[in-house]
C-alpha positions, -999 to 999 in steps of 0.1 A, spaced: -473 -268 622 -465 -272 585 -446 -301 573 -428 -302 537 -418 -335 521 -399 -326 490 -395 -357 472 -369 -368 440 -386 -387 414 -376 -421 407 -347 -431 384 -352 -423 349 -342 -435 316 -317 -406 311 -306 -415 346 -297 -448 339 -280 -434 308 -259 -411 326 -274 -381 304 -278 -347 314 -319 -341 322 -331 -309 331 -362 -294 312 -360 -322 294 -379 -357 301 -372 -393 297 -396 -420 318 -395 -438 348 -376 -473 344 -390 -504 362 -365 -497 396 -376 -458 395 -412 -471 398 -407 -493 424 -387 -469 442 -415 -446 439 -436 -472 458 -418 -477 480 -414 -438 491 -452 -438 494 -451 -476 516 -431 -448 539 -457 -428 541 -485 -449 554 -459 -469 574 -448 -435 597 -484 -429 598 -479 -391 580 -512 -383 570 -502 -360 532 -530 -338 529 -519 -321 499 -495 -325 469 -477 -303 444 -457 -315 415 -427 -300 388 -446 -302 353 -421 -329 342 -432 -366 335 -412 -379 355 -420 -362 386 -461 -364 378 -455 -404 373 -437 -405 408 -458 -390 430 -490 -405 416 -474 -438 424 -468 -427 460 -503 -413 469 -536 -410 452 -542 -373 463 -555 -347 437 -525 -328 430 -512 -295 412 -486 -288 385 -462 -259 387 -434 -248 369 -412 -235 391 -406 -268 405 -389 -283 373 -352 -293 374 -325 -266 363 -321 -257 329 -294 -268 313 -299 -258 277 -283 -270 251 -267 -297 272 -301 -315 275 -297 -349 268 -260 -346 262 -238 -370 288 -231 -361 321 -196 -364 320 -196 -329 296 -208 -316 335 -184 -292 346 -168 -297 382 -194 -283 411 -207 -259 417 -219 -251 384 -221 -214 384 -234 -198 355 -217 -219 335 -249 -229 309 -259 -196 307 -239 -191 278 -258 -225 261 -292 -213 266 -295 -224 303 -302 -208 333 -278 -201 363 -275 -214 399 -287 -182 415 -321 -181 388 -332 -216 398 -321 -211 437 -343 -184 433 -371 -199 418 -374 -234 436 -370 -215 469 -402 -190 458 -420 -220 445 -420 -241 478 -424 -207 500 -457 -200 482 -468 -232 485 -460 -236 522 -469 -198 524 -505 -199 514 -518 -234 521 -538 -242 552 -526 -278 552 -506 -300 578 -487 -323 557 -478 -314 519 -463 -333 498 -435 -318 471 -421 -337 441 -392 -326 422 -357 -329 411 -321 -336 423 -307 -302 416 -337 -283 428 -338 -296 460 -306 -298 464 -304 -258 459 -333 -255 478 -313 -270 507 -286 -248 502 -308 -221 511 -320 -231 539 -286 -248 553 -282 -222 582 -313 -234 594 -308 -273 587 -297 -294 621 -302 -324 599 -273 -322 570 -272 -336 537 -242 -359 527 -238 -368 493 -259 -364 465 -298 -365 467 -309 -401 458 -336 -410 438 -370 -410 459 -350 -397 489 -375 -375 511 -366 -343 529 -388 -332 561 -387 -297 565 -407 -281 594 -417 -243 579 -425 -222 609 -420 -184 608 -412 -181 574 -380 -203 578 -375 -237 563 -361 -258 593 -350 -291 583 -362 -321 606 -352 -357 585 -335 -368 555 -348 -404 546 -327 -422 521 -349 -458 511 -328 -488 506 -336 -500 472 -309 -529 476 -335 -561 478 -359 -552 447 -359 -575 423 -375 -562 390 -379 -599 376 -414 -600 385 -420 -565 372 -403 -577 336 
């Protein structure tokens, strides 16, 4: 049995901002790192024994999962966030209404179907060829929440709402298919980042 964690990173700069982050990067504030830690206390505390770990390129999602286990890990591309052009860094309420479409295409971006399609080849080669039990998967909001899209049909666990910072997403890949098994949604309500100041 093969067992995906696909992780977000922890809350950003540009998140805190309310700007628009895609390809672009900003870093982790104080609560994003501790909300990284506290995704990887979850870890050892459910006993899950990661065995191997893949990471998006971006800062941001490198900085996360090395503060939520100390396993070697790899870099690839295809895990980054969605493209969003020349709206990088811009503020989120220029964001048209869902679903987005094709819509920044036209500034340089890429569309829903292209990063649908690359996020879901991404994780399928990494579940595909590894030999491993438990693998670890950090990314981005809008990747995994396309990624789930995908798979939905398959998903007796369901997603409602928006994918939180450091959430995790257990899927189970068996027979090619991406079955989703448990959507774990921290709560960050009693850190206190006075002692982190």
């Amino acid at each position: 049995m093969t067992m995906i964690y696909l992780v977000r990173h922890g809350q950003t700069l540009f998140n805190l901002q309310h700007k628009i982050q895609g390809f672009c990067d900003s870093p982790l504030t104080n609560l994003g790192v501790e909300e990284a830690k506290i995704a990887g206390r979850y870890f050892k505390e459910a006993n899950i024994p990661l065995d191997e770990a893949f990471v998006s390129t971006s800062e941001r999602a490198i900085d996360t999962l090395q503060l939520i286990t100390d396993l070697p890990f790899k870099t690839h591309k295809n895990l980054r966030e969605w493209n969003f052009g020349t709206y990088e860094g811009e503020g989120e309420h220029l964001n048209p209404p869902l679903p987005y479409g094709d819509f920044f295409v036209q500034f340089g971006g890429e569309s829903q179907t292209d990063l649908t399609k690359r996020i879901n080849q991404a994780v399928t080669d990494i579940a595909k060829h590894s030999n491993k039990q438990h693998i670890l998967i950090v990314s981005h909001g809008a990747s995994i929440a396309n990624f789930y899209r995908e798979w939905e049909e398959f998903s007796p666990v369901k997603r409602h709402g928006s994918i939180k910072n450091c959430s995790i997403m257990a899927y189970e890949y068996l027979d090619d298919t991406f079955i989703s098994k448990e959507i774990i949604n921290h709560d960050f309500s009693n850190i206190s980042l006075d002692e982190n100041n």
